[in-house]
C-alpha positions in Angstrom: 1.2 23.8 13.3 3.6 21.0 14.4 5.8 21.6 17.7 9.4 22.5 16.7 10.9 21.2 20.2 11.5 17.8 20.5 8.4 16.0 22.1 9.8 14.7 25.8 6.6 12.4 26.2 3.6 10.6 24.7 0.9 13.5 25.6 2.9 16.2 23.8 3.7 14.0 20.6 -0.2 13.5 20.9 -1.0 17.1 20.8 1.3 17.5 17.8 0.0 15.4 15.6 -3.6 15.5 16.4 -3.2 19.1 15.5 -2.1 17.6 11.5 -4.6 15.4 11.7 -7.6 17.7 12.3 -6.3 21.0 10.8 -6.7 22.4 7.0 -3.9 21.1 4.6 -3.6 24.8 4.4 -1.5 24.2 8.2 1.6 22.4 8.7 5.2 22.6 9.7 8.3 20.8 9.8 8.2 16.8 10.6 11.2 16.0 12.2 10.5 17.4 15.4 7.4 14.8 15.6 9.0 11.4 14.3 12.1 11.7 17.3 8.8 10.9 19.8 6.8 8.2 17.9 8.5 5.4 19.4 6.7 6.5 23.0 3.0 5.9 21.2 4.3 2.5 18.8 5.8 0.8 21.9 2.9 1.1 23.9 0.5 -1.6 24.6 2.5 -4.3 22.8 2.8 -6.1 19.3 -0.7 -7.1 17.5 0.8 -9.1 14.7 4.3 -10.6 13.5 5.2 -9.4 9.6 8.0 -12.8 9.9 5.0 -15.3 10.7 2.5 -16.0 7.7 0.4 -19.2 8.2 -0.1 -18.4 4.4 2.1 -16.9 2.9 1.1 -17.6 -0.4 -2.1 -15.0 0.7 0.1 -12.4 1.4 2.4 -12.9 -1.5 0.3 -10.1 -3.9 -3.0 -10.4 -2.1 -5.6 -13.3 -1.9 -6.0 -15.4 -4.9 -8.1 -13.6 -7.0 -12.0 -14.6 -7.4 -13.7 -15.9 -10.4 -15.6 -12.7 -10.5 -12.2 -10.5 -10.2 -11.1 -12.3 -13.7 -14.7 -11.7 -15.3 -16.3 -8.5 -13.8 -13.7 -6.5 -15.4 -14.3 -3.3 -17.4 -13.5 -2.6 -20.9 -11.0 0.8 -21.6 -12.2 3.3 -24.2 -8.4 4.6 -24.7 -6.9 3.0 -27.4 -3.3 3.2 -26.2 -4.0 1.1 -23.2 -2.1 -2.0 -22.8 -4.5 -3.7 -20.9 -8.5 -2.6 -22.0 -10.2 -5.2 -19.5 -13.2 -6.5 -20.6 -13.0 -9.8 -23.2 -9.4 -8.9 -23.6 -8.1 -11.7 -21.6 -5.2 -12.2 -20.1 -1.6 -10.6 -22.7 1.9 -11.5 -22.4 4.4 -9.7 -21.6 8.2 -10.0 -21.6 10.3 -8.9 -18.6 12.6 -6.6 -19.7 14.5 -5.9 -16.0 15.3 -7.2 -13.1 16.6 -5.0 -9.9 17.3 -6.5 -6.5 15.3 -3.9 -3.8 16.9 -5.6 -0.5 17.2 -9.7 0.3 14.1 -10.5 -0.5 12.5 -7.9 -2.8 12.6 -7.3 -6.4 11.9 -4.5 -9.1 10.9 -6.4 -12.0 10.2 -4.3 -15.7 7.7 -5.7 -18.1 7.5 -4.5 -21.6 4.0 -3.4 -23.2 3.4 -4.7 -26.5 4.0 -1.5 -28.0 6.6 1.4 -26.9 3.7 3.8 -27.0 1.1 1.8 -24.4 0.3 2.5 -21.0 -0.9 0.6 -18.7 -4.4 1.6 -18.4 -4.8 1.2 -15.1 -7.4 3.7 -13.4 -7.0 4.6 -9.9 -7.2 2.8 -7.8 -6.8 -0.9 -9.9 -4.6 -3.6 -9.9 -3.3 -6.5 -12.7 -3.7 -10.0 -12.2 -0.6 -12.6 -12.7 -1.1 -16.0 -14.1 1.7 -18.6 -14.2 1.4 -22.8 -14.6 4.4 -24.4 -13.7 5.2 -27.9 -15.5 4.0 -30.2 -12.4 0.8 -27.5 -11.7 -2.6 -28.8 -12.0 -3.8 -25.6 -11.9 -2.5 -22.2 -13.0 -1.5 -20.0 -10.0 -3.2 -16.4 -10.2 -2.4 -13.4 -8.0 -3.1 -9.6 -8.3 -0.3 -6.8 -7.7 -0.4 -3.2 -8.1 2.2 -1.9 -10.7 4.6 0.9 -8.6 5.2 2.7 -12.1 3.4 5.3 -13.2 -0.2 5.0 -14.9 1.2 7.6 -17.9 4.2 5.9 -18.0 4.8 4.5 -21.6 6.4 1.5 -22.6 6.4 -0.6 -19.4 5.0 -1.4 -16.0 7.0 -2.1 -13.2 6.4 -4.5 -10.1 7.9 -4.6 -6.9 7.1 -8.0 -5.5 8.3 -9.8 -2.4 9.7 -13.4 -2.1 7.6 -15.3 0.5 8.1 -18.8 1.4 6.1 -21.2 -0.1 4.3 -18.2 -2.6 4.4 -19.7 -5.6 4.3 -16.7 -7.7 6.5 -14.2 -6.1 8.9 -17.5 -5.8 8.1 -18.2 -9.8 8.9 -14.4 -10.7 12.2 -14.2 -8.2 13.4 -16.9 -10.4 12.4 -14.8 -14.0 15.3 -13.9 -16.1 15.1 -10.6 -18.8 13.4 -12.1 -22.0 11.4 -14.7 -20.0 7.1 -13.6 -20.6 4.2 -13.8 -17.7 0.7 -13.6 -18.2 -1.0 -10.2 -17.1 -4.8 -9.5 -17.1 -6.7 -6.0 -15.9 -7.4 -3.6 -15.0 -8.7 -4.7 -11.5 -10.9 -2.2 -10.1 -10.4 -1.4 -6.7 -11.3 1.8 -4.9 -12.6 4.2 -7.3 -10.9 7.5 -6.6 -11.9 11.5 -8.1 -9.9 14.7 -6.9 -11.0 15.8 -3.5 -13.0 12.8 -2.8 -11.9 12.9 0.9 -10.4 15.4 2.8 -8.1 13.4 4.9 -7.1 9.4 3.9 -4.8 7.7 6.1 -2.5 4.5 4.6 -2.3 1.9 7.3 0.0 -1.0 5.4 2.7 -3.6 6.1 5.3 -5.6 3.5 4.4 -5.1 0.0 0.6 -3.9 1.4 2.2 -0.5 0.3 2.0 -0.5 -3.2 -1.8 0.3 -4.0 -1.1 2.8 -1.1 1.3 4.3 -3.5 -0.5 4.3 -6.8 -3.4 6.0 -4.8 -0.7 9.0 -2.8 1.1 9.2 -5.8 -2.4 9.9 -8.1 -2.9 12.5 -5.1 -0.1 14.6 -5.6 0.7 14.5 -9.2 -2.7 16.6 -9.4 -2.7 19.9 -8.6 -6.4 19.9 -8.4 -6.5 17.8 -5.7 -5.6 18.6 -2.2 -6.2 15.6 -0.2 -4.5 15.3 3.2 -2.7 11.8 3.3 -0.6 10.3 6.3 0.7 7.0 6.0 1.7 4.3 8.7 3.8 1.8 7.7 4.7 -1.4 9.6 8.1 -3.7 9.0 10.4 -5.7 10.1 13.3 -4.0 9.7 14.3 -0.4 8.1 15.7 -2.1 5.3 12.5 -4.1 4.4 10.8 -0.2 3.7 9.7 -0.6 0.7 9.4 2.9 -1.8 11.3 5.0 0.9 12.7 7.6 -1.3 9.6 8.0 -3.1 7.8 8.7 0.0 10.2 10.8 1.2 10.2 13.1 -2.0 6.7 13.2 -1.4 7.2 14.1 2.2 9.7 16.9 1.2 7.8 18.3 -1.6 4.5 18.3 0.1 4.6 18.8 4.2 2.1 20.5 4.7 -0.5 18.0 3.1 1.7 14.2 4.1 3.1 12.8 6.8 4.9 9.1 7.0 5.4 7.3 10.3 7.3 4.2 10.4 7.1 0.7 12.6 9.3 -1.7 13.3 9.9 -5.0 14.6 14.1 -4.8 14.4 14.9 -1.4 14.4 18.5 -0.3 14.2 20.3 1.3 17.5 19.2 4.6 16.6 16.3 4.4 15.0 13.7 7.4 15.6 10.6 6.6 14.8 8.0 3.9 16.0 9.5 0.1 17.6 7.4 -2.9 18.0 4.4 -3.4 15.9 1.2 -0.9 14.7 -1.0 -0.7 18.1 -4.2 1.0 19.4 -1.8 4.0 20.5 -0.2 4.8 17.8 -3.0 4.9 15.1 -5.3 6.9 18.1 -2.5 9.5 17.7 -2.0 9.7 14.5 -5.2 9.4 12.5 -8.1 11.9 12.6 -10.6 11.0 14.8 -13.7 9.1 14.0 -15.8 12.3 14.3 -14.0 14.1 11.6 -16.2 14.5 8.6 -15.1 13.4 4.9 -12.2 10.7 6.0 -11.3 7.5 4.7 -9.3 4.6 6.2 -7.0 2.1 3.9 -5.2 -0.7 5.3 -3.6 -3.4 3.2 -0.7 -5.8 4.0 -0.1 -9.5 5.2 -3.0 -11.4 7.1 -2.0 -10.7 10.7 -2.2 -6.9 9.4 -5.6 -6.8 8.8 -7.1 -9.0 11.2 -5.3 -7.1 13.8 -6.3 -3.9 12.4 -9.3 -3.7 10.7 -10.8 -7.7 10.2 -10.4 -9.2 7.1 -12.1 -9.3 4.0 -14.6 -11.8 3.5 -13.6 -12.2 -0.6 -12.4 -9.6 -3.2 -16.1 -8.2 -3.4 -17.2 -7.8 0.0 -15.4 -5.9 2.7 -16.8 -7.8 5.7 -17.5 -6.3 8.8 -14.9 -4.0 10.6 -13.2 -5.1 13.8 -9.8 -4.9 15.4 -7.8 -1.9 16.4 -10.0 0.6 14.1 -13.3 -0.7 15.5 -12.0 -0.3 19.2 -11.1 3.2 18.3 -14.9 4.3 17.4 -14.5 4.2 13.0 -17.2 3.1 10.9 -17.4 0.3 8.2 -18.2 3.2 6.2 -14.7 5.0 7.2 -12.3 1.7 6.3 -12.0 0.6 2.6 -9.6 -2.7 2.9 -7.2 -3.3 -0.6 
């Protein structure tokens, strides 16, 4: 049960939330009380990486390029009202059918399926590669994103992509008008997920790093079968660059005794609550589950600096690498850490 006073210092906030991490999603209580004291555990110890500061942005843009083995080693679909089926399929066109401006430098852009009736036919958790060849390209530019609509969803997929500097495709589809078509492939296969795989997963993400983190929460709590304990730290710049904030705080609303959200950031406003500065050793040791807890899983996906400060990086789109950074130094396993 969450303390309903305002936490005065780090210890107490400590207590608090250790208490969510380690008890039964049968426990719980109310979150406000927590999130007024997180900014005593994020501003401790100092920044670990910059979110404004990509020596690649293109990297970041929708993930790393994909591999030659992410466009071939993917699986056909046996439901026939799946847009994408995967195997020979190849990659489909589709036309964008929307465009909504998220903040300055974010987008919501709706692709039409080829028929009103398709969904995706994405599984959990999977992604769709992009493919675009500009007039002056020598090569096509490929990146994967994870749609932010829902895998039952009919009709359309949707794709919340961030502008970066120098990312060709997230500059290429900033500059897409409605009736304009981009190439789509899938599904991706990522981290294979069943009801009550885990007991507790925690969502460690910055910039658009949050939306596989999505498509896996929101899988979570659509079912009622499945009563996975999720907490979620997310790392920005500034409050406005939180992507999917309303949807994570229906989530939080409807289920708080089962998710919790804690928020970083660089620029926070005068009076913001939560966490300032950047995602450190002291926050995640207070608000994750510790190592020793049986049945828990670790996801962390975001920009570059995010994952070599947190977790190392991948070493390509089919091996994992070895784990280091901030969840090594707090005593987790490779085993514990799955890296989108």
């Amino acid at each position: 049960m969450f303390t309903r006073q305002v936490c005065r210092a780090a210890q107490p906030l400590r207590s608090g939330v250790r208490r969510y991490a380690t008890e039964s999603p049968s426990g719980g209580g109310s979150n406000t009380a927590l999130y007024s004291g997180l900014a005593a555990a994020a501003g401790l110890g100092g920044g670990y990486y910059l979110y404004t500061q990509q020596k690649k942005p293109n990297a970041a843009e929708g993930g790393a390029p994909a591999s030659k083995d992410e466009e071939i080693a993917i699986p056909a679909s046996t439901s026939k009202s799946a847009a994408f089926t995967g195997g020979d399929q190849g990659f489909i066109s589709l036309k964008l059918a929307s465009v909504e401006e998220i903040n300055h430098n974010t987008k919501k852009f709706r692709f039409a399926l080829p028929d009103k009736d398709n969904v995706s036919g994405l599984a959990i958790a999977s992604a769709l590669l992009t493919k675009y060849k500009g007039p002056e390209m020598e090569k096509p530019v490929i990146r994967p994103y994870t749609p932010t609509s829902d895998e039952d969803t009919a009709g359309f997929i949707d794709l919340v992509v961030k502008k970066y500097p120098d990312g060709p495709m997230s500059e290429h589809l900033h500059n897409m008008k409605p009736d304009q078509r981009l190439d789509f492939k899938g599904p991706i296969p990522k981290y294979p997920w069943s009801p009550n795989k885990h007991d507790h997963i925690c969502l460690v993400a910055g910039g658009t790093g949050i939306t596989p983190m999505y498509q896996l929460a929101r899988a979570i709590f659509k079912n009622p079968e499945d009563k996975t304990k999720v907490t979620l730290v997310f790392g920005n710049v500034t409050e406005e660059d939180i992507l999917l904030k309303h949807e994570w705080a229906e989530l939080e609303n409807q289920y708080p005794q089962r998710f919790r959200a804690f928020y970083v950031l660089d620029n926070p406003p005068e009076n913001w609550q939560q966490g300032k500065g950047f995602i450190n050793k002291e926050l995640l040791k207070t608000v994750l589950p510790e190592p020793k807890v049986e049945n828990i899983k670790i996801f962390v996906c975001g920009p570059p600096g995010l994952y070599k400060a947190i977790s190392g990086a991948k070493k390509s789109p089919t091996d994992q690498g070895e784990l280091a950074g901030i969840l090594k130094d707090l005593g987790y396993s490779k085993d514990q850490v799955y890296k989108f």
